[in-house]
C-alpha positions as CSV (number, residue, x, y, z in Angstrom):
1,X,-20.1,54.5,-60.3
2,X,-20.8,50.6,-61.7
3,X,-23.1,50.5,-58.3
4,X,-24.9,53.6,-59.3
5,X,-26.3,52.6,-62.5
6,X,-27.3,49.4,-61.3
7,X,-29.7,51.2,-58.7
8,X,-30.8,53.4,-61.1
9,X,-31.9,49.9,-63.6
10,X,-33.8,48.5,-60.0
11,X,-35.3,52.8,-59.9
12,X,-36.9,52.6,-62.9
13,X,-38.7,49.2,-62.1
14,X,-39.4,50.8,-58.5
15,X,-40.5,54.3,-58.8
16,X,-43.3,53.4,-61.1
17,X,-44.7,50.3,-59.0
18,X,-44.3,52.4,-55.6
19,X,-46.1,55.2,-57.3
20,X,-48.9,52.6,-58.4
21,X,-49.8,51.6,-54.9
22,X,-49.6,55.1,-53.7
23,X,-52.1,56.8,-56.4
24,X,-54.7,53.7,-56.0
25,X,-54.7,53.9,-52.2
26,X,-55.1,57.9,-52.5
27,X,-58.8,57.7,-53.6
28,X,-61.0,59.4,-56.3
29,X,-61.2,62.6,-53.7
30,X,-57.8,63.4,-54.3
31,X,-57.7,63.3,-57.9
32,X,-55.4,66.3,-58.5
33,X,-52.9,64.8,-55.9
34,X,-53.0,61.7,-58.1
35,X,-52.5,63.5,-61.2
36,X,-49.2,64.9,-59.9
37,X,-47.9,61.8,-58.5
38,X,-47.8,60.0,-61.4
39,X,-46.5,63.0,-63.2
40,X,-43.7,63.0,-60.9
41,X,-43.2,59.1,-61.1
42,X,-42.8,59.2,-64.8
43,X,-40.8,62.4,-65.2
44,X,-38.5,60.7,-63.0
45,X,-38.0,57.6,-64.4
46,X,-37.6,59.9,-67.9
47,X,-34.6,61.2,-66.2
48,X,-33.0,58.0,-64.8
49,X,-33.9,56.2,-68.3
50,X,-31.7,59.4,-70.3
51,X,-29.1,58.8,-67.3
52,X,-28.2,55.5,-68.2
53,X,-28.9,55.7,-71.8
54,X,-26.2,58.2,-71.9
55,X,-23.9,56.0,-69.4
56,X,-24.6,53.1,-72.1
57,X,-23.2,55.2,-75.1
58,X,-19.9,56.3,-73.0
59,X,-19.5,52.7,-71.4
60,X,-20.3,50.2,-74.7
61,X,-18.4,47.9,-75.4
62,X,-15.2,48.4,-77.5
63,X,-13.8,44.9,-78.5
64,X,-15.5,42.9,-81.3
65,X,-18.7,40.9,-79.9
66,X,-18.8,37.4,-79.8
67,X,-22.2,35.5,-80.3
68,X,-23.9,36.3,-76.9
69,X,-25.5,39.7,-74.9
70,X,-23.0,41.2,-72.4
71,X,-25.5,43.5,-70.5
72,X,-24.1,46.5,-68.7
73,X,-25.0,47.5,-65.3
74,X,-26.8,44.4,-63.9
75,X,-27.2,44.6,-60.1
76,X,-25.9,41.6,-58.1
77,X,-23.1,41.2,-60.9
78,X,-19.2,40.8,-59.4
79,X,-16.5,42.4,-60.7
80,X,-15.0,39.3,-62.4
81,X,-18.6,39.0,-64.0
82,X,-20.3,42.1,-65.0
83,X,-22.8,40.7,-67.4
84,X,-24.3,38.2,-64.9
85,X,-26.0,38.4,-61.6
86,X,-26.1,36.8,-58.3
87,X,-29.8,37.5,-57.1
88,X,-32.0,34.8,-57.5
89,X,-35.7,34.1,-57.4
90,X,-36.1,30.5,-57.3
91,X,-32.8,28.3,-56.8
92,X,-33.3,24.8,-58.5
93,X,-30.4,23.9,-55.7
94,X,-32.7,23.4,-53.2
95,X,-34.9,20.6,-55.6
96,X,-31.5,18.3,-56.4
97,X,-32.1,15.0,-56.3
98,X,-28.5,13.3,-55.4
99,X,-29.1,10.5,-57.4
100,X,-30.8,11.4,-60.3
101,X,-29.0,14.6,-61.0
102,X,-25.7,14.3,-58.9
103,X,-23.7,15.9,-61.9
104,X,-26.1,18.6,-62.8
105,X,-25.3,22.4,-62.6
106,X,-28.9,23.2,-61.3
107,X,-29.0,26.9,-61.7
108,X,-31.9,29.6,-60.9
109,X,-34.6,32.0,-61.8
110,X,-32.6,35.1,-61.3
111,X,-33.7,38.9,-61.1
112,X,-31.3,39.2,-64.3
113,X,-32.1,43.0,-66.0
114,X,-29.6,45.0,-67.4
115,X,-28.8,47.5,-70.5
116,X,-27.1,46.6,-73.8
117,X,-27.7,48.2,-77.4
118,X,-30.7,46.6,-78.0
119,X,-32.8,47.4,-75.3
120,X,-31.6,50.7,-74.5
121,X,-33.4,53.0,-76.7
122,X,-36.6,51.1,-76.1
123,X,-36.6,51.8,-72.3
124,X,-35.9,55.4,-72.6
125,X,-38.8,55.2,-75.4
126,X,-40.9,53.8,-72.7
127,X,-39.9,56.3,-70.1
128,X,-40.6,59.6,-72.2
129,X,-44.2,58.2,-73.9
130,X,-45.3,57.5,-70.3
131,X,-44.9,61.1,-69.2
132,X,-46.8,62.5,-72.4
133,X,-49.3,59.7,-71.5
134,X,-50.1,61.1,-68.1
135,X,-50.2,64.3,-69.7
136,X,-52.7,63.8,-72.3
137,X,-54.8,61.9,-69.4
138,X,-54.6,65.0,-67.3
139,X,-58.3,66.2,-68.2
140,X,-59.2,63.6,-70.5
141,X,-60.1,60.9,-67.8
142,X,-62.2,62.3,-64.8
143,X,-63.9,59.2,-63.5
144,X,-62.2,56.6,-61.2
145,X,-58.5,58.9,-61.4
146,X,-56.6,57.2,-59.1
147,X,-57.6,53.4,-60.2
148,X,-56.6,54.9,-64.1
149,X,-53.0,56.0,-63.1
150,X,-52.8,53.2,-60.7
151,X,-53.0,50.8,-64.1
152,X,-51.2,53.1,-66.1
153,X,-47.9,53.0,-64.0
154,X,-48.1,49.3,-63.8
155,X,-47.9,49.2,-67.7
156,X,-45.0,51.1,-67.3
157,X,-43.7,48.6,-65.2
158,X,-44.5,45.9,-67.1
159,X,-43.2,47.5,-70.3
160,X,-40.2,48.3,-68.8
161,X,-39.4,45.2,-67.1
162,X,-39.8,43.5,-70.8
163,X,-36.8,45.2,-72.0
164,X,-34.7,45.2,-68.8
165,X,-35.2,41.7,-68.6
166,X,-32.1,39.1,-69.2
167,X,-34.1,35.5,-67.6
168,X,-36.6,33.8,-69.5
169,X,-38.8,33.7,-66.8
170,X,-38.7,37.3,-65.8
171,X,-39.2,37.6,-69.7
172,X,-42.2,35.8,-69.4
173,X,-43.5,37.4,-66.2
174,X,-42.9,40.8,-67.1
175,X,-44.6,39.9,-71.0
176,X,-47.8,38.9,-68.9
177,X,-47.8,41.4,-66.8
178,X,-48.8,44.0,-69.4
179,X,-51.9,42.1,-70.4
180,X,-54.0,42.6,-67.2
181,X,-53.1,46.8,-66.9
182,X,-54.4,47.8,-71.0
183,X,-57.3,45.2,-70.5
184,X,-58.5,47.5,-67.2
185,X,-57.4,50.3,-69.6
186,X,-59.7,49.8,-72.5
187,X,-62.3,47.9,-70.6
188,X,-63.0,50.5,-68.0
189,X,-62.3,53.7,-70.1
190,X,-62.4,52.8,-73.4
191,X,-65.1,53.9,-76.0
192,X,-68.9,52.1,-77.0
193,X,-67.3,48.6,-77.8
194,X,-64.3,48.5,-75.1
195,X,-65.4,45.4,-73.5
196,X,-65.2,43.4,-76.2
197,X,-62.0,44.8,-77.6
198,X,-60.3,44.3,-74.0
199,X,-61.3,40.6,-74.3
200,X,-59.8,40.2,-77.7
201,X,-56.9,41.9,-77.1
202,X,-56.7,39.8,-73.8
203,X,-57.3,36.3,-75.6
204,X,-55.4,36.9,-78.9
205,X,-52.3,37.9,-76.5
206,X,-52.6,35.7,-74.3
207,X,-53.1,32.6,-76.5
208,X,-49.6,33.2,-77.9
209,X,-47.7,34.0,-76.1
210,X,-48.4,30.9,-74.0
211,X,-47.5,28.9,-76.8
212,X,-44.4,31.3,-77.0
213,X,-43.5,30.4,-73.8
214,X,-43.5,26.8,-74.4
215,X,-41.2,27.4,-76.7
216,X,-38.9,28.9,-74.9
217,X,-39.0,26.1,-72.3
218,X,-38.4,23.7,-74.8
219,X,-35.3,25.4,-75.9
220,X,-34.2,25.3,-71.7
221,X,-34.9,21.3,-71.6
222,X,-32.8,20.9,-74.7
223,X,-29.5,23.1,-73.4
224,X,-29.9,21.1,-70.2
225,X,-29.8,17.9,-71.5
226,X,-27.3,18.6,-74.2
227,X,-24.8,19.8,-72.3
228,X,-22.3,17.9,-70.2
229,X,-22.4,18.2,-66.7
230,X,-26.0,18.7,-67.8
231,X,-26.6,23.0,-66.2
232,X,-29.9,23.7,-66.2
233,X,-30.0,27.9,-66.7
234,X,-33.1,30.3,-67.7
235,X,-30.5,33.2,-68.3
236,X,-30.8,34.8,-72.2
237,X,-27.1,35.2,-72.6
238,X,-26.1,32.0,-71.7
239,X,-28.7,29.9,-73.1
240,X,-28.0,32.0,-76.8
241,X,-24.2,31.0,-76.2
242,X,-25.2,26.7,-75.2
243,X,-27.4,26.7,-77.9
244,X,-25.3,28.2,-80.5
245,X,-22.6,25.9,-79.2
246,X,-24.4,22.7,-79.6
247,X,-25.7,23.3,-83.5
248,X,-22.3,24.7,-84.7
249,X,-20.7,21.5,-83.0
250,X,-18.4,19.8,-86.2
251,X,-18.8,16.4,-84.8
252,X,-23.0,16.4,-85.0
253,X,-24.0,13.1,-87.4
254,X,-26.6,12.8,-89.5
255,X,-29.3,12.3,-86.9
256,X,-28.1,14.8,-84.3
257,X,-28.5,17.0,-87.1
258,X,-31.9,16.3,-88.3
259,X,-33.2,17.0,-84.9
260,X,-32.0,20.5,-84.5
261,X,-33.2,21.3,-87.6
262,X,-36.6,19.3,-86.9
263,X,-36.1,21.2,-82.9
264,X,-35.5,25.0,-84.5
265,X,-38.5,24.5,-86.4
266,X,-40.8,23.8,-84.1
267,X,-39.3,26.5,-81.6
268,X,-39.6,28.8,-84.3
269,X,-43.7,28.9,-84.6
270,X,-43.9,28.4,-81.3
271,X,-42.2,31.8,-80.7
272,X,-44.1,33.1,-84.0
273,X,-47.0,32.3,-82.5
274,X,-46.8,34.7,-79.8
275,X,-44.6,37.5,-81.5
276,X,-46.5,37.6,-84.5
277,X,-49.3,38.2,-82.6
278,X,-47.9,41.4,-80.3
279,X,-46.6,42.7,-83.5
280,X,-49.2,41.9,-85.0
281,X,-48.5,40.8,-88.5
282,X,-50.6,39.8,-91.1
283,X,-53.1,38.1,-90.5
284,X,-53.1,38.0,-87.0
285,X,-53.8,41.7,-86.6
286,X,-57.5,41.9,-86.5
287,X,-57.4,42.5,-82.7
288,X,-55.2,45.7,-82.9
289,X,-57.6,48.3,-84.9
290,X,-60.2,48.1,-82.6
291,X,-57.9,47.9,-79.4
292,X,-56.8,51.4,-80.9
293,X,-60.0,52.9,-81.6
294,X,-61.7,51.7,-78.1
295,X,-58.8,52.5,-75.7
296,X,-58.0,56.1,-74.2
297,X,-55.6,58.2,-75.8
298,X,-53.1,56.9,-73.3
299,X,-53.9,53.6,-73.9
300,X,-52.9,54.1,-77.5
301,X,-50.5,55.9,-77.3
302,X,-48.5,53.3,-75.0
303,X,-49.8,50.6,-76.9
304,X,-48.6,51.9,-80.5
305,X,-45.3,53.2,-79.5
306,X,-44.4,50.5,-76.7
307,X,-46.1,47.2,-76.5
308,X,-46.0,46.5,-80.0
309,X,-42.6,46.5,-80.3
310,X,-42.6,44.2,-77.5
311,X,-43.2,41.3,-80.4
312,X,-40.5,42.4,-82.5
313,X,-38.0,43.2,-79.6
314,X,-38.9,39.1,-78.9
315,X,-38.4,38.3,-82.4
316,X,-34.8,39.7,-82.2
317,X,-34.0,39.0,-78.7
318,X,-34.7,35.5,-78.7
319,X,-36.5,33.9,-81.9
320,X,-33.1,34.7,-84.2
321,X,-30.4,33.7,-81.8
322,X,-32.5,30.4,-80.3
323,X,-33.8,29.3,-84.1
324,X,-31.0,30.6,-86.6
325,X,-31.8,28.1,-88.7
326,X,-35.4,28.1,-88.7
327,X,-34.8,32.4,-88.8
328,X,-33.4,31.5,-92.5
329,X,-35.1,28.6,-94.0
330,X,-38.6,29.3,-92.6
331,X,-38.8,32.7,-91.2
332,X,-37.3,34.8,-94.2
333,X,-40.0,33.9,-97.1
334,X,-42.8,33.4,-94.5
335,X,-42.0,37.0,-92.1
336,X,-40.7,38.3,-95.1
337,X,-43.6,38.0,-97.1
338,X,-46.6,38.3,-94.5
339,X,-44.7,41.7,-93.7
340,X,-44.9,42.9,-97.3
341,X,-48.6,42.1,-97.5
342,X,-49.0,43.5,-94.1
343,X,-47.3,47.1,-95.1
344,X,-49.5,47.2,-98.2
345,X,-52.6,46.2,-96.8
346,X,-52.4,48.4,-93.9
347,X,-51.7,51.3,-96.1
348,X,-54.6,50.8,-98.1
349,X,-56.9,50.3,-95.0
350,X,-55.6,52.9,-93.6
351,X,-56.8,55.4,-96.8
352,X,-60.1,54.0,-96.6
353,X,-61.1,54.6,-93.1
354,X,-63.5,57.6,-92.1
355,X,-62.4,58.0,-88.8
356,X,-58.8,59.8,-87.8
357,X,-57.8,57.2,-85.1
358,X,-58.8,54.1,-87.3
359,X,-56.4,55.3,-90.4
360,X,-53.7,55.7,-87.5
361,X,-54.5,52.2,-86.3
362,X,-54.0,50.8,-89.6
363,X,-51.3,52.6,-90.2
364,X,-49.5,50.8,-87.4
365,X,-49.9,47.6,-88.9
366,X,-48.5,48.9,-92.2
367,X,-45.5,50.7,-90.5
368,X,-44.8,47.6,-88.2
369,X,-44.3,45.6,-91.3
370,X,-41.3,47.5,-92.0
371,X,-39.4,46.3,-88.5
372,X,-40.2,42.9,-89.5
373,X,-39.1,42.8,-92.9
374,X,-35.6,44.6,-92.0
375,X,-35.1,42.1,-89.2
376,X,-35.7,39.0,-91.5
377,X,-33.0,40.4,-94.0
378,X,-30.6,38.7,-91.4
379,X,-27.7,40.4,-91.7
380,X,-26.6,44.0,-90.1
381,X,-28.2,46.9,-92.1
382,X,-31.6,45.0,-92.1
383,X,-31.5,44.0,-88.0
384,X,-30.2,47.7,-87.0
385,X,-32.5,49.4,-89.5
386,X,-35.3,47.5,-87.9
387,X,-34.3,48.5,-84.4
388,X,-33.9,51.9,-85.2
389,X,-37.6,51.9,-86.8
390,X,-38.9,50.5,-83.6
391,X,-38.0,53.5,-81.6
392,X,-39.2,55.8,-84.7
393,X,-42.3,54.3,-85.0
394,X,-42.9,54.7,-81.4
395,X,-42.3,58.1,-81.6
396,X,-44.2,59.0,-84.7
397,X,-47.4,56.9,-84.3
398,X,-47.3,57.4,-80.3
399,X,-47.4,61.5,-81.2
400,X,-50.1,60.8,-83.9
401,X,-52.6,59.5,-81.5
402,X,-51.4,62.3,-78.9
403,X,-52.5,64.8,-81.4
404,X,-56.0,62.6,-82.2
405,X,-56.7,63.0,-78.6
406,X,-56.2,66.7,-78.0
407,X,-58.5,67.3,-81.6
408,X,-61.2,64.4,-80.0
409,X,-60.9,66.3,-76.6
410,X,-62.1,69.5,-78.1
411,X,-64.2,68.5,-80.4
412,X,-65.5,64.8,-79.5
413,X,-65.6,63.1,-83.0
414,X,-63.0,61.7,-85.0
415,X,-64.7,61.3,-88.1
416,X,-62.3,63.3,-90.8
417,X,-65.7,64.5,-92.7
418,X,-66.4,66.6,-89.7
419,X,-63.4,68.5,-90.4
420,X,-61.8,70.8,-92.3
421,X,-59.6,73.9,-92.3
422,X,-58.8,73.3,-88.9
423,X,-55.3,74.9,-89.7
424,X,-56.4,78.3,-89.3
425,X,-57.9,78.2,-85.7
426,X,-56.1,75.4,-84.2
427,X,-52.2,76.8,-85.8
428,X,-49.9,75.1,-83.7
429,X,-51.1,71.5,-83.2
430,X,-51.7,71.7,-87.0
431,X,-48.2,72.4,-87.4
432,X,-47.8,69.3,-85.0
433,X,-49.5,67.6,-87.2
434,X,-47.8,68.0,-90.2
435,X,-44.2,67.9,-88.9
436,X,-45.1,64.4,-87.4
437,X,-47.0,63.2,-90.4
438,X,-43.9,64.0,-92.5
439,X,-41.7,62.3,-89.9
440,X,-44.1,59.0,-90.2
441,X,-43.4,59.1,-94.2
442,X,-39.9,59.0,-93.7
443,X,-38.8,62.4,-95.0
444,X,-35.2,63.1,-95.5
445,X,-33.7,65.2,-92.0
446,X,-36.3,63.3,-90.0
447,X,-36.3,60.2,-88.0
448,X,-38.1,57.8,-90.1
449,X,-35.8,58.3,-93.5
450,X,-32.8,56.5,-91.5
451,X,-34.9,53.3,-90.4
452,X,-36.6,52.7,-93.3
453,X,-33.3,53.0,-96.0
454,X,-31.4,50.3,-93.4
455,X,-34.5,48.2,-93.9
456,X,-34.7,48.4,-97.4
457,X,-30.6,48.1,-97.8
458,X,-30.8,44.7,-95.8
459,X,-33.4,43.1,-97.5
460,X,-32.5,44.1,-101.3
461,X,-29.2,42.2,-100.7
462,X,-30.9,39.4,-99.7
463,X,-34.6,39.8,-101.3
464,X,-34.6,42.2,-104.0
465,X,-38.3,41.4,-104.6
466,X,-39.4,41.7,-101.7
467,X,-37.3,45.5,-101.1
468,X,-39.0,46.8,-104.2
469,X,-43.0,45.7,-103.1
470,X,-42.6,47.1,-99.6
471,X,-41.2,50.5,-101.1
472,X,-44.9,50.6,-102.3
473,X,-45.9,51.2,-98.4
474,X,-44.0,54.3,-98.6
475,X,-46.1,56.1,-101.3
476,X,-48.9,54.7,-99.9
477,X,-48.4,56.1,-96.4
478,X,-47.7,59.5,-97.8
479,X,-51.2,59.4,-99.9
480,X,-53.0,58.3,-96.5
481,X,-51.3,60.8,-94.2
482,X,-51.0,63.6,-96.2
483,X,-54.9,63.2,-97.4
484,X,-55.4,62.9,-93.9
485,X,-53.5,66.5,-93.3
486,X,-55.3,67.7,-96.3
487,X,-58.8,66.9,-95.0
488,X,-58.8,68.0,-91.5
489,X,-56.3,71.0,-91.7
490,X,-56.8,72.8,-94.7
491,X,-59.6,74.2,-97.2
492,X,-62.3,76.3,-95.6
493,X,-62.9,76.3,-92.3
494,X,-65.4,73.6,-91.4
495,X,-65.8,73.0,-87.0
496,X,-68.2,70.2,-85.6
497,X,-70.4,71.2,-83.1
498,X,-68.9,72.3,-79.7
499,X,-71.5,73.3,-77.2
500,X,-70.6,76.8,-77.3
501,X,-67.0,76.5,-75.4
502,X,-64.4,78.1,-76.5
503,X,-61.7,76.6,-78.7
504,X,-57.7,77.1,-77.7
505,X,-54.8,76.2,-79.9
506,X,-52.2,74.1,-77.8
507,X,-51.8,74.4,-74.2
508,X,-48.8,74.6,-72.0
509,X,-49.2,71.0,-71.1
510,X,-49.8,69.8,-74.7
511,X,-46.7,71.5,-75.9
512,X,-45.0,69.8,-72.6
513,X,-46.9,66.5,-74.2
514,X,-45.6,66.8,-77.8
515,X,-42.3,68.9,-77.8
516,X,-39.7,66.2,-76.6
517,X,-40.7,63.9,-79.1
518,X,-40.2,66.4,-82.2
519,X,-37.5,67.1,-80.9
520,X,-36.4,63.4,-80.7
521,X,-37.4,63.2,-84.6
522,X,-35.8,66.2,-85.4
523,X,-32.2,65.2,-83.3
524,X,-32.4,61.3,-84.9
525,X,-33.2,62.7,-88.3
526,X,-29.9,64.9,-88.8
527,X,-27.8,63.1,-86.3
528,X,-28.3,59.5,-85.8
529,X,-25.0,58.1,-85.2
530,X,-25.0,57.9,-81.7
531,X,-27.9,55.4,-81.4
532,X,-26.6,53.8,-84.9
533,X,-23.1,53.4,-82.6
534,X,-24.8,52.2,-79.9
535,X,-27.0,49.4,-81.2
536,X,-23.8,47.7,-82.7
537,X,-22.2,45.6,-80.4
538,X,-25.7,43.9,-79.7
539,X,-27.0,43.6,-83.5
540,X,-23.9,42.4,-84.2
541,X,-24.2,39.1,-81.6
542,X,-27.7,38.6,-83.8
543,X,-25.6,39.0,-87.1
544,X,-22.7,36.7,-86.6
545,X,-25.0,34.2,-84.9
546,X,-26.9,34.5,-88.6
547,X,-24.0,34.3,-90.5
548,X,-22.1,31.6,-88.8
549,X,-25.4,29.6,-89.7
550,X,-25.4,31.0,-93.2
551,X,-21.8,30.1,-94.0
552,X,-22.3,26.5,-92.2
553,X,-21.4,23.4,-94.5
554,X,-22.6,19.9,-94.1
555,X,-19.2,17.9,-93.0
556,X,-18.9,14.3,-93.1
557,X,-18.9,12.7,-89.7
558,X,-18.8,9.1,-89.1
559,X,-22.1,8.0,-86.9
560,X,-21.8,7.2,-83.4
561,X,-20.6,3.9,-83.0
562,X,-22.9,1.5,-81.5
563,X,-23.3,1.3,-77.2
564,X,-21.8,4.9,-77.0
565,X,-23.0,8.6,-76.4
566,X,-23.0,10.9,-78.5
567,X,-20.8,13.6,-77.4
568,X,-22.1,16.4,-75.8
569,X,-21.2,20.1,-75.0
570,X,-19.1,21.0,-71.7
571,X,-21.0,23.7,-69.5
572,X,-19.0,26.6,-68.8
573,X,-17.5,27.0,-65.5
């Protein structure tokens, strides 16, 4: 049964990027073919992704976590070691230098994926938004079809891969990867301005999360040279558990000391840099409005509800376990406050805009400052609130650009003064509308009302301040939304101009588009313990990593007498 789920993992990474060469090699001529490919690639990576999200929540783990992931279902793992693999990519073996390195443990670049709480809910998340983005696609894009769902399944590899992966530099390779599909995306289908939006997108992104990168290679230079016999390893599990190792050490002096701290620091912007940035927070956001606005609907859609969270998947993946201290000292009032700012700027640019796809941009930016500010309370009702708002806000925003397309496809404007009474011609997808624009408020028996109360629990314990201003995003994002409702659905009836076609309420494929994410809303807001059950065992790793930091005291140690080392960590066997 182990052996299953690990083929289905290597599926969902296969199906998509098989299905990408297919539909690109198939040719414009055979567009519908193309369209029913990819339908059939993503409805079947949907099914594999609710396969092993359900195999997570029987098969989690029920002991008490320690302070490192244990992934489930990694493929080349051995039955003593389930939570590691064998495959690798690039063995540093094969580069040892016998006398330079004769006592090193010179490890690989492995093909390390594999399921845990944290990661779980964001990979089915991926799977079911790219089936409604095919959908939505279906008659929306009718130029250059097969090269459009040829980019679109690699996203959903790329995205995918992100959250499977357990190795730095699959990490890294899979975080790249994303960039070159949306930049084709926008570029090539976008609106007026899309070239210039795919370059910023392309440079802001880039630019960071090189510097990211750096970051993390620092943090592998410092576990291999810390450790005794020095083990050089790019494996996210076991370079949390060396690092965590070497700063809770009680025999660190004075200067062994300093330079962690002066290390965490600089590992901490580094990784800030780039996750900050994918987010985006404040004010490194600039690039995300108009990468909304310019991109197709699918483009948005995957790039609201999936590749943002990317950045804040990062921040809790890797920035909080590999820079604890820097996570508290630095990252609490700085994240902390450049997410308040960001959820209350956002909401008010959101009100102001004009056009119905810009206000849902900036409302992004607003509702993203919530998962940051729950994840920089550092403790376990902020970090699990902020997880679970990661997969709401996916499915909220990712349904309120759906709906923006099927209104723009009918109508072709997006300006809300165009609009009005649309409610009592267009009946269904303005019930759509207002069920997901409640969801997105965080009403009570919906999914948002769970995420946001965690977030605001976590942070009032440790920032009451802080709680109480980014409550204000709350009643701001009700005035913007429900104005926005107000405007375009109800009133007198008020169409723009439509060339004389006829007008249909939702279609068979729309409601196939929309209807498994209401229902995901509805299910999470009356029932979310399952996924609150589920995310446990890996928030918790996150948490006790904060806390043993938290609790940490200063002990007198006598320095390192003259002529000697140091001591050092011993690798694990």
């Amino acid at each position: 049964m182990m052996g299953l789920f690990q083929t289905l993992l290597i599926l969902l990474l296969t199906i998509p990027a098989v299905a990408a060469v297919v539909v690109a090699c198939l040719g414009q001529a055979r567009a519908q073919l193309v369209r029913q490919i990819s339908l059939g690639a993503t409805i079947a990576g949907a099914c594999i992704a609710l396969l092993v999200t359900f195999a997570q929540i029987v098969d989690r783990p029920s002991t008490p976590p320690d302070k490192t992931f244990r992934p489930l279902f990694v493929p080349g793992s051995t039955n003593d070691e389930r939570s590691k693999t064998t495959w690798n990519l690039i063995d540093f073996k094969h580069f040892r230098n016998a006398e330079t390195v004769k006592d090193a443990k010179l490890g690989a670049v492995q093909f390390y994926i594999g399921l845990d709480g944290m990661n779980v809910w964001l990979v089915l998340l991926t799977a079911i938004l790219m089936v409604s983005a095919v959908l939505i696609s279906w008659n929306a894009v009718q130029e250059r079809v097969h090269e459009f769902h040829a980019w679109l399944l690699a996203l959903g590899v790329g995205m995918t891969g992100v959250f499977l992966a357990f190795d730095i530099i699959l990490f890294y390779v899979f975080f790249e990867l994303t960039l070159v599909p949306l930049f084709f995306l926008i570029g090539i289908w976008g609106g007026p301005e899309r070239r210039y939006a795919a370059r910023k997108f392309f440079i802001y992104t880039l630019a960071g999360s090189v510097i990211t990168f750096l970051g993390l290679l620092a943090v592998v230079i410092v576990c291999y040279h810390k450790t005794t016999p020095h083990e050089l390893t790019f494996s996210i599990p076991e370079l949390v558990q060396t690092f965590n190792l070497l700063v809770n050490r009680a025999d660190l002096d004075a200067g062994e000391r300093a330079f962690y701290q002066s290390f965490q620091f600089w590992v901490f912007l580094a990784m800030m840099a780039g996750f900050a940035i994918k987010v985006p927070l404040f004010p490194v956001h600039t690039w995300l409005p108009l990468a909304h606005v310019e991109a197709p609907t699918a483009g948005s859609v995957l790039l609201a509800g999936v590749l943002l969270k990317m950045g804040t998947y990062g921040f809790m993946r890797l920035c909080l376990p590999l820079a604890p201290d820097a996570s508290i000292t630095l990252g609490v009032p700085i994240i902390g406050t450049l997410s308040v700012v960001g959820i209350l700027y956002g909401a008010l640019c959101a009100r102001a805009q004009d056009d119905i796809k810009k206000l849902v941009a900036y409302s992004s930016v607003s509702h993203l400052g919530f998962c940051t500010l729950g994840m920089f309370a550092l403790n376990s009702a902020g970090l699990t609130g902020s997880l679970m708002q990661m997969i709401n806000h996916g499915l909220s925003t990712g349904a309120l650009f759906l709906i923006v397309g099927m209104i723009y496809e009918r109508y072709h404007t997006r300006l809300i003064a165009d609009y009005s009474g649309l409610g009592s011609k267009l009946k269904s997808i303005s019930f759509c509308m207002v069920f997901i624009s409640l969801s997105s408020v965080g009403l009570p028996g919906l999914n948002g009302f769970i995420g946001e109360a965690l977030i605001f629990f976590g942070m009032f314990e440790l920032r009451p301040t802080l709680a109480i201003l980014g409550t204000g995003g709350i009643v701001l994002g009700a005035w913007y939304l429900i104005s926005l409702v107000r405007d375009v659905f109800f009133g007198e009836l008020k169409e723009p101009s439509h060339e004389g076609h006829a007008v249909e309420d939702i279609t068979p494929r729309e409601i196939a588009t929309l209807a498994p994410i209401m229902a995901l809303c509805l299910l999470i807001g009356l029932y979310p313990q399952p996924i609150l059950n589920s995310m446990k065992p890996a928030v918790e790793v996150v948490a006790n990593i904060l806390n043993e930091r938290k609790n940490a005291r200063p002990l007198p140690v006598a320095p390192a007498a003259p002529g000697k080392d140091i001591p050092l960590v011993q690798a694990r066997e």
